[in-house]
MARBA-689564 format. One record per residue (C-alpha): x, z, y. Coordinates in steps of 0.1 Angstrom, whole numbers, plus 5000, padded with zeros to 4 digits. Each point is the difference from the previous one (the first is absolute). Layout:
<pts>
XZY ...
</pts>
This chain:
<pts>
094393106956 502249884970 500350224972 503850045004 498950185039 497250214980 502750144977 502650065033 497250185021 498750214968 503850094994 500750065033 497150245009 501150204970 503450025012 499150115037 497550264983 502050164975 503450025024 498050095030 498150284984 503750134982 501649985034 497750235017 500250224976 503650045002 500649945033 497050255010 502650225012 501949825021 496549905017 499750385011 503150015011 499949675023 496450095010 501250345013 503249875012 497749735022 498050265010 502650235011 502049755021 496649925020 497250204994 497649805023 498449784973 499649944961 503349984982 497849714982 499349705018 496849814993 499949615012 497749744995 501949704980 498449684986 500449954963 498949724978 497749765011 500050165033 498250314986 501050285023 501450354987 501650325012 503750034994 502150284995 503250115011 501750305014 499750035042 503349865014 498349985038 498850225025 496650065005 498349775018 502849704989 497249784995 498850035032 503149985019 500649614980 499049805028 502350125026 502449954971 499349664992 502949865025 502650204977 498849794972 503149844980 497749794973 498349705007 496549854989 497750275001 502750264978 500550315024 503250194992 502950175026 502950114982 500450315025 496550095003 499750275024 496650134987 502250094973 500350374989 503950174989 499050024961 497749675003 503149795006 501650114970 496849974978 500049635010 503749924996 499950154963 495949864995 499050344991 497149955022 498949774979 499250214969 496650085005 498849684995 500250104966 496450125002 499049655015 501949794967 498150244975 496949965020 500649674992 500349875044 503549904993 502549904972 503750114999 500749625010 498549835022 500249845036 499750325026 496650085014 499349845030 498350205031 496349895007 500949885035 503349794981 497449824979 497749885025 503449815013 500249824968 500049664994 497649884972 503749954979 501350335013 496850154980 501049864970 502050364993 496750154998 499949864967 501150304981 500450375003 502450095026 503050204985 502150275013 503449764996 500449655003 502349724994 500250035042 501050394997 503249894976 501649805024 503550135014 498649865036 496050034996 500250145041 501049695009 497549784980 497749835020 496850044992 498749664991 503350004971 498950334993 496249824991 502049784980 501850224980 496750184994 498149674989 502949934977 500050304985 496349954995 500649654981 502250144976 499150364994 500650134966 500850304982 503649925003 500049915037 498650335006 502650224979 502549805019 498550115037 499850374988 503350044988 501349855034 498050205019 501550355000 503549815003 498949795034 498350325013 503350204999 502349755014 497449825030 497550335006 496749975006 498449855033 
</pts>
């Protein structure tokens, strides 16, 4: 790794420390109030949802986020798979009937995705990064495709920003991810943050 990359992951892995560990502590109540929220909607489950997500160089870790499903939504996926809207081996329904009142709204605003928080200052993921992939999505990857296993996976992405990023297929979504991950910089990053909550509010969250 060149020197200039050793200076942008050190830098980086401070940044996703120090904001990770000031946003939970100022957003620790709002995480009370989602997680009880969650809970009351549907009380048949955790109002936090664990999943098993690959990370870099294929390492495996548990993500975080708060339950937008039924119980049981897992299960019910194959029976689902024909309402699939993605291609490649991306799953995603815009509808998603597994899909509880308040977890519809969590994904449209991507208030779901706050406790990954724990996993950036754990140090599983960065802020940006391309999205972690499922286990069973990886094992459909072509030996290119697993090229975005190169780095931490982030909780945006140069993918996330785009106005149409439902409609990106999934091989130009690779692209964009591989792109990103030939010209990452400090910069570049900044740039995807301060798009993200911007794209989240005028697209919502799939």
């Amino acid at each position: 790794m060149s020197t200039q990359k050793t200076c942008y992951t050190q830098i980086k892995r401070i940044f996703d420390i120090f904001f990770s560990f000031i946003g939970l502590a100022i957003l620790s109540p709002v995480f009370i109030i989602i997680g009880l929220a969650v809970y009351l909607d549907d009380p048949h489950g955790s109002p936090v949802f664990f999943q098993s997500r690959i990370g870099k160089d294929g390492k495996p870790f548990t993500m975080y986020k708060f339950r937008t499903m039924v119980k049981g939504a897992e299960e019910m996926k194959p029976d689902m798979q024909k309402l699939n809207e993605m291609d490649g081996p991306v799953f995603k329904i815009k509808k998603d009937p597994r899909m509880t009142h308040l977890g519809s709204y969590l994904r449209r605003t991507g208030l779901d995705e706050l406790p990954q928080l724990f996993n950036i200052l754990r140090g599983d993921m960065s802020f940006v990064g391309p999205r972690p992939p499922l286990p069973e999505e990886v094992t459909c990857y072509s030996e290119y495709q697993k090229q975005r296993l190169s780095v931490l996976p982030g909780l945006t992405c140069t993918w996330q920003i785009m106005p149409n990023r439902n409609d990106i297929s999934f091989y130009d979504w690779v692209e964009m991810d591989l792109d990103y991950i030939a010209h990452r910089s400090v910069l570049l990053d900044l740039k995807v943050i301060c798009k993200t909550p911007m794209a989240m509010i005028h697209k919502g969250g799939r």
